[in-house]
N, C-alpha and C positions, 0 to 999 in steps of 0.2 A: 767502730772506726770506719770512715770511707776512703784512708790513701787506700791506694793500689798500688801495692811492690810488686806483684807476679813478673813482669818484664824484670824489670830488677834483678830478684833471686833469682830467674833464669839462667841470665848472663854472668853470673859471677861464675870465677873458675875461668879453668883454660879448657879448650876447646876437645870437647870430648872424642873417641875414637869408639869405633864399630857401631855397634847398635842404642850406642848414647847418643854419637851423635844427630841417627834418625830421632829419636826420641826431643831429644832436644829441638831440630828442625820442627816439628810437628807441634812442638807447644809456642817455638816461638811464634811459626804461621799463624796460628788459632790464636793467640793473644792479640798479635798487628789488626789481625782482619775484624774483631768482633766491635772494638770499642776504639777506635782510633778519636775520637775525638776527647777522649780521657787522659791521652797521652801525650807529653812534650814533645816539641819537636827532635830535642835531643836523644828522646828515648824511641823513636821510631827511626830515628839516623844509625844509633847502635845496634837495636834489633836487623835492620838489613845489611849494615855490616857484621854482623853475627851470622845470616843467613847466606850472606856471600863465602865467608871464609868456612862455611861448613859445605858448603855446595859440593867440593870434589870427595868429602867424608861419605857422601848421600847415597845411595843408588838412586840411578831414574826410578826406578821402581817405587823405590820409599818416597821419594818428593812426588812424586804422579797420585800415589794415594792418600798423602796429607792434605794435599790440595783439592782432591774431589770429597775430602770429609768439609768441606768449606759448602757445602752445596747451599748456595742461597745464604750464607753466612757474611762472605765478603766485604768492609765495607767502607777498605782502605783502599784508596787512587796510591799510594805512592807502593803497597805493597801489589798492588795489582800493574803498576807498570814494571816493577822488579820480575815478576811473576810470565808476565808478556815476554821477557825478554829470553825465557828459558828455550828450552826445547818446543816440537812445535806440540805434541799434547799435553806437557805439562802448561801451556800458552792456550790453549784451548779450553781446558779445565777452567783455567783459572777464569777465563771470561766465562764462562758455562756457569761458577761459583758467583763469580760478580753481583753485588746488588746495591747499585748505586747512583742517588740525584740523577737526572738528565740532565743537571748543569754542572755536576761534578766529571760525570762520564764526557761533557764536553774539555772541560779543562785538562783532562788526563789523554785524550783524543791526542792529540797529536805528539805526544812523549811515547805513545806503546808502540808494536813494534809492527811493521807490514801485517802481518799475518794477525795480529789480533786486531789491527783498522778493518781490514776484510771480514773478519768472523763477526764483530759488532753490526756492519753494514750487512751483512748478509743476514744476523737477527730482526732486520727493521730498526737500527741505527742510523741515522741519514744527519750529516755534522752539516752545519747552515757551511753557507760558502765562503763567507768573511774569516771562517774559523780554519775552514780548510785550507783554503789559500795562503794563510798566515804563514811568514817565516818560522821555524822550529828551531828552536834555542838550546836545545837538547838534542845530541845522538842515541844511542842506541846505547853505549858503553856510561854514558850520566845518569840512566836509571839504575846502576847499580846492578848490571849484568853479570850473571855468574861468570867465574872464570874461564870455565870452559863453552861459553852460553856457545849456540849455536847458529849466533849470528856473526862472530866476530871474537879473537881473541887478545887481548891486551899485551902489553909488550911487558915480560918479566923483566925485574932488576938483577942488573949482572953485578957478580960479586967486587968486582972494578967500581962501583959507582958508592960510593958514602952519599949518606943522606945531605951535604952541604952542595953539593956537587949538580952543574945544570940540567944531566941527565937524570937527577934524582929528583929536581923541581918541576921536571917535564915530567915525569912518574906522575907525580902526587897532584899535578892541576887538575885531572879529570876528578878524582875522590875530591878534590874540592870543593870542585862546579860542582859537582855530584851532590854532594851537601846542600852546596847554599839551594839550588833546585829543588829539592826536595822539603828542605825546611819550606821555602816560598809555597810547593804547593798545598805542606800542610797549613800553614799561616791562612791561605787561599779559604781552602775548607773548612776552616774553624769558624772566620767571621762570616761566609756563608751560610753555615748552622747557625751561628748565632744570629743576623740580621735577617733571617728570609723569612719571608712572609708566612702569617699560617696556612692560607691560601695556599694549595698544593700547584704549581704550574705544570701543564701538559700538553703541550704542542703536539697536534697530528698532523700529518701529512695528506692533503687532499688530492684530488683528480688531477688538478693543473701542476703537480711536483712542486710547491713553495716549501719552501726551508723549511723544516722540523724534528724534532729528533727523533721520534716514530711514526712507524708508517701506517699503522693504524689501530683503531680499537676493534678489541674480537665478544663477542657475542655469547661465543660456542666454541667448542672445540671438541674434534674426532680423534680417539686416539684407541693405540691397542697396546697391552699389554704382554710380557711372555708370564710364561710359568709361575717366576716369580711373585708376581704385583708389580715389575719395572718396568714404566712406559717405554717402550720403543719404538714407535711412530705415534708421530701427529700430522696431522691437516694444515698445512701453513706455517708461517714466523708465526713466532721467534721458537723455533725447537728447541733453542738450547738451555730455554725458561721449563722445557715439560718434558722432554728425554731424560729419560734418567729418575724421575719423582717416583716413589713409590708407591701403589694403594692396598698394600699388604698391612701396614704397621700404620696407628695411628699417628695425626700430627701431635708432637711434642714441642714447647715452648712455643717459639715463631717459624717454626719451620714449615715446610711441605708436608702434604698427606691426608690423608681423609679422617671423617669421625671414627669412633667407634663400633657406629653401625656399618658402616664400609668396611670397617678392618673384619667386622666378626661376618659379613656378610664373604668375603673373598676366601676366610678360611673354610666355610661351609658350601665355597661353590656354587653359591645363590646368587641371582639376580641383584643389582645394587638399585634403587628407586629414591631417587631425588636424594643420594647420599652426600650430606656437606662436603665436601674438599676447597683446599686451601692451596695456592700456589705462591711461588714466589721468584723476585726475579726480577724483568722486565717489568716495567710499570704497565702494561696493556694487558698481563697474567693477573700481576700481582691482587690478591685479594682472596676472597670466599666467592667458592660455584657449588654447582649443584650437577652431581655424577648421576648418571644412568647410564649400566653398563649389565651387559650381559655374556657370562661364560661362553666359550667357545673350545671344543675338543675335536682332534683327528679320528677323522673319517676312516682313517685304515684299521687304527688301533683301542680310538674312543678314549686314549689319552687326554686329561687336559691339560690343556695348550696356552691360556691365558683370558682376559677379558676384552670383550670392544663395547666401544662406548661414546659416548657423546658427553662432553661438561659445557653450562650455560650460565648465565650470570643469573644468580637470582632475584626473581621480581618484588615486588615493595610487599604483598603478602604474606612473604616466605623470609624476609629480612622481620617484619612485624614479629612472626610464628614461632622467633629464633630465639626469644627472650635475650636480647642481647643482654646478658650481665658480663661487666667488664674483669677482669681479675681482680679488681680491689672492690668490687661490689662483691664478687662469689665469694670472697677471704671473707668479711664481713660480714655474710649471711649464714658461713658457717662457722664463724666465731661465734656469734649470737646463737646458734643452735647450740654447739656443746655449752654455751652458758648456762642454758636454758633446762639443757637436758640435767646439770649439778643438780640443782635445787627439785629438781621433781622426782627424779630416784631418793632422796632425802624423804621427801612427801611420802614413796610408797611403801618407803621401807619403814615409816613409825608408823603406817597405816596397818602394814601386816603384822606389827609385835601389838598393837591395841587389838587388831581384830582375831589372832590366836590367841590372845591375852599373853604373851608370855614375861611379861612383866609384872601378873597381877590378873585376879579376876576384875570384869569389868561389865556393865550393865550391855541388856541388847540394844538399846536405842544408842548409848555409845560406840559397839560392836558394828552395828547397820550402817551409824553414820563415818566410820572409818573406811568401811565397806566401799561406800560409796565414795566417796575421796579417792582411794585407791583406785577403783575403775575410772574417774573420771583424769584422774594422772597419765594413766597409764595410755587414757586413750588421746590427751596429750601428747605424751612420748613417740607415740606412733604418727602421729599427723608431722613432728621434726623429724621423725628417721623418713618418711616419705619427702618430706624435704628436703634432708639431707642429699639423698640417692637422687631427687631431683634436682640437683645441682651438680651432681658429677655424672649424670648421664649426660647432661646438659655439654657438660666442659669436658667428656671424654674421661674421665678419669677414676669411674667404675671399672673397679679390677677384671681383669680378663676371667671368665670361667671357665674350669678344667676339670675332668674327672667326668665320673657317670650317676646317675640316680634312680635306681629301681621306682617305678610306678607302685607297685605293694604298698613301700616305704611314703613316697609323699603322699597317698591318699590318706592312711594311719594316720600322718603328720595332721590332716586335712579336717579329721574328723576329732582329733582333740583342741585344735585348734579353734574350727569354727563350731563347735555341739552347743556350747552359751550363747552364741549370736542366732543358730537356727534355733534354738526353744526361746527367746526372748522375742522375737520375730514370728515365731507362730510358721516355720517354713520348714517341709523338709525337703532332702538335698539327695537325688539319688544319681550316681555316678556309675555307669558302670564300663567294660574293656571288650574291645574286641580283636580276641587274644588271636595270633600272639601280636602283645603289645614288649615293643624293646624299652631299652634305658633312654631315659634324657643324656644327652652328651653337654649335660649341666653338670654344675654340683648341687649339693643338695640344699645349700641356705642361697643360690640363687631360683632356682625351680620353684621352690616353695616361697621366695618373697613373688612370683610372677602370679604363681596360682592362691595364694592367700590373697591379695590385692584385688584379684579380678573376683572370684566368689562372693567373696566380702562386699563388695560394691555391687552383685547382683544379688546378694542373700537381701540386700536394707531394700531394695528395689520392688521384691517381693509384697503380696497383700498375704496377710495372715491366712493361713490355711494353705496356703501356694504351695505345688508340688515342681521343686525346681529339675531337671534333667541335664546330664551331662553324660559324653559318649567319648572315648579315649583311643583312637583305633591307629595304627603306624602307617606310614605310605611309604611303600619299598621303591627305589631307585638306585641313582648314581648315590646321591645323597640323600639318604633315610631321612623322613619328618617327622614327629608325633603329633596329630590334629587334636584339638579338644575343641570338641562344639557341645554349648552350653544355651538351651534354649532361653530366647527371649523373657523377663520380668513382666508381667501385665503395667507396673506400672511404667513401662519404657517402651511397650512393645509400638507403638506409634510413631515415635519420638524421632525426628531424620537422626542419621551419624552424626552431621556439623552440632546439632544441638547437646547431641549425648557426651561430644568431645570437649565442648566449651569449660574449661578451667573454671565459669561464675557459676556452671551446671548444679542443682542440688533436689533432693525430693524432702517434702514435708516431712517430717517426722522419723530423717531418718536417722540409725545409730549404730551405733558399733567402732570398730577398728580404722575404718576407710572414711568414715563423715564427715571426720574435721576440717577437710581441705575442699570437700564436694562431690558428685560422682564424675562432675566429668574431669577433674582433676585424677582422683581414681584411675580413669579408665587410661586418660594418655599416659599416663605414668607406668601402666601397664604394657602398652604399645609401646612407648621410648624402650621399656627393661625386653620387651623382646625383642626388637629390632637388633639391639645393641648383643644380642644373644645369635643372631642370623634368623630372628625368626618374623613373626609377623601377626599382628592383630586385628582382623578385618570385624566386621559390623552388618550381618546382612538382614536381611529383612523378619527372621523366624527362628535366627540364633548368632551367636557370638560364636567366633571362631579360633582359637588361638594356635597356632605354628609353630614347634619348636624343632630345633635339628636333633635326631634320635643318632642313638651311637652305632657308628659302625660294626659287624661283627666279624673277624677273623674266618668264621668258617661259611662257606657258600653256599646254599641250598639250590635245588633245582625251582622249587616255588614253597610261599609261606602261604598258608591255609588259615580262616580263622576259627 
């Protein structure tokens, strides 16, 4: 079913008291503000008359914070001039939450209230002159101003007055007008939405001051962050598009906030490098950038203090590099994989009851060619689970990693793991530590999908007889790393990065767990899973190096020895 009753069921009932009626306030904002173009006019007239007669229920306090949970949600004019008319931070907010048409924000332009025309203009809102000039048909008290709004308060009915009675008809004409306006401007907005062009229109403001609705487009942007991850300064308009965004927690749905690797790079205290972020808001924000930001800590106490940084528009490269897949291509690609994945688990599992025989003795040449079935399933299987996770690295949506993992434990993993790929490759694989080596500040089935992935792609890389090395050693600081550098493949050892990276990347005859997709698919897949960990995968000239963030330990030594 696609009615929407939520406003509806809201409203039913009489008007709740204490902490209902917060609650109440807070769903009905969030309902008005999200999808106004879903709604009657009649049902956006009740909702603010719902929001008015709950007004004096509310504390400032409770309506201050339901409206900053709007951040970049907003995307109702008639609930955003109600909104303007409150107090002056909860009027602040609410423009700060706004995200709406430059010709919707014109329309509404001169219905809000002093102080929210200023906070717009002073964003790089600039209303052409014809529009500003124009007489206003509406006060302050026809946007459906709280009662006690803080512009102005309306004249109660004295108990002398019945509802038939002239001073009861001079009562009721403001809620009128108040109506029919407000119906008009949603009517306004709807066929708006519906006639307007695909064509995005965006008037800028140039040199000589001509009429437009902003005042310019930005490039770049300098901001710092506190403690949190919450921006609190930027470089220029419109701040009230970037104060307040977070780069602690990734973005969710359409909102603000960085990838993944941003989110996991800020909890580790690392350097952020060319990290996706999303903003929203003003249309001169609005969009995908690309963060480069670095920690910063007090000098008295080595506290940290937050990030600075710079965000830039990304160049056609970097847009290519993105794989744009849409939501309904990534639903789709991962449909198609659990489809896929049914019927091959089926494959591997009659493959193992032939090849133990446990349904029966069964010849060797049937046993072998089971055998082989099953390995080639299997190495199936894994080319869609690399697929998989390369679709929610992609879309952020690789679960966060928590916990710790002994280095002992994933090498063991390591060695039963890959022992059939180096005797079938003709390679062996010598790893060894230099102790003291700490825990990953992973868990354990993400560490070992990073270090499976990458060995595996260097084990097929190898020429038979190849003596592969690897070196495991900690780097103590503010924040602990674990380095792993893994010497160069003879067959790659020439090879530049850009070529080693390339997703069509592959070597002749290669096999195993990582081939099916190619090595240079392998390897960024290996980069994206550390990244997205705080860590990092570089490519130098005489070895591979991989970066993880090691765990912190409770107790502090004067220095660690190896």
């Amino acid at each position: 079913m696609r009615f929407d009753d939520r406003l509806t069921t809201v409203l039913k009932g009489s008007l709740p008291e204490g902490p209902g009626a917060a609650t109440q306030w807070r769903q009905v904002i969030d309902l008005l503000a999200q999808k106004p173009g879903n709604l009657a006019n009649q049902d956006v007239q009740e909702g603010l008359t719902r929001l008015r007669d709950l007004h004096d229920r509310v504390s400032e306090a409770d309506r201050l914070a339901a409206v900053q949970s709007l951040k970049g949600r907003l995307r109702s004019a008639p609930l955003l001039v109600f909104l303007a008319a409150d107090t002056d931070m909860i009027c602040d907010a609410a423009i700060d939450a706004a995200d709406l048409n430059p010709e919707i924000f014109a329309d509404a332009f001169p219905r809000l209230s002093p102080r929210a025309r200023a906070r717009l203009q002073s964003r790089g809102f600039a209303i052409m002159e014809d529009i500003a000039e124009a007489p206003v048909p509406l006060t302050e008290e026809t946007a459906l101003p709280p009662e006690d709004s803080a512009h102005e308060e309306p004249a109660k009915e004295s108990p002398a007055e019945d509802k038939g009675s002239p001073a009861a008809d001079s009562v009721d004409a403001p809620e009128k007008l108040a109506e029919s306006q407000i119906s008009a401007l949603v009517e306004k907005i709807a066929d708006y939405q519906k006639n307007r062009s695909a064509e995005p229109q965006h008037m800028l403001v140039d040199d000589e001051g001509h009429a437009s609705f902003f005042v310019e487009s930005l490039d770049s942007i300098r901001f710092e962050t506190d403690e949190t991850g919450t921006i609190n300064w930027t470089e220029g308009p419109p701040k009230g598009a970037i104060v307040g965004v977070s780069v602690a927690q990734p973005a969710f749905d359409d909102g603000p906030g960085p990838d993944a690797y941003g989110a996991a790079a800020f909890r580790q205290r690392m350097p952020m490098e060319n990290a996706r972020m999303r903003l929203c808001g003003a249309a001169i924000v609005t969009g995908d950038w690309r963060m480069n930001a670095v920690p910063y800590f007090s000098e008295e106490t080595g506290r940290f203090e937050g990030y600075r940084g710079v965000m830039r528009r990304p160049n056609l490269a970097e847009d290519a590099g993105q794989g744009t897949i849409d939501v309904q291509r990534r639903e789709q690609l991962q449909q198609l994989i659990h489809e896929l994945r049914t019927p091959l688990n089926a494959v591997i599992g009659f493959s193992e009851i032939i090849e133990q025989q446990l349904f029966g003795p069964a010849s060797y040449e049937y046993r072998s060619l089971a055998r082989n079935i099953m390995d080639e399933a299997r190495r199936l299987l894994a080319g869609f689970e690399d697929l998989d996770i390369a679709v929610k690295v992609d879309s952020g949506q690789l679960p966060e990693s928590s916990g710790t993992t002994k280095a002992d434990w994933l090498f063991e993993r390591m060695t039963q793991r890959l022992q059939g790929l180096t005797q079938s490759n003709g390679v062996e694989l010598n790893i060894s530590k230099a102790e003291p080596v700490r825990s990953f500040a992973l868990d354990g089935e993400s560490v070992e999908r990073i270090f499976a992935r990458l060995l595996s792609a260097a084990i097929i890389s190898c020429e038979p007889g190849e003596i592969l090395k690897g070196e495991l050693r900690t780097r103590i600081g503010v924040q602990p790393a674990n380095r792993f550098t893994l010497s160069r493949p003879s067959r790659i050892k020439e090879t530049a990065e850009s070529v080693l990276l390339d997703p069509s990347q592959g070597i002749d005859g290669e096999g195993g767990e990582s081939s099916l997709l190619g090595l240079g698919f392998s390897l960024r897949l290996v980069r994206n899973l550390a990244q997205s960990a705080g860590g990092s995968l570089t490519i130098n000239e005489d070895n591979i190096a991989l970066t993880l963030p090691a765990a912190t330990t409770s107790k502090i030594s004067i220095r660690e020895t190896e």
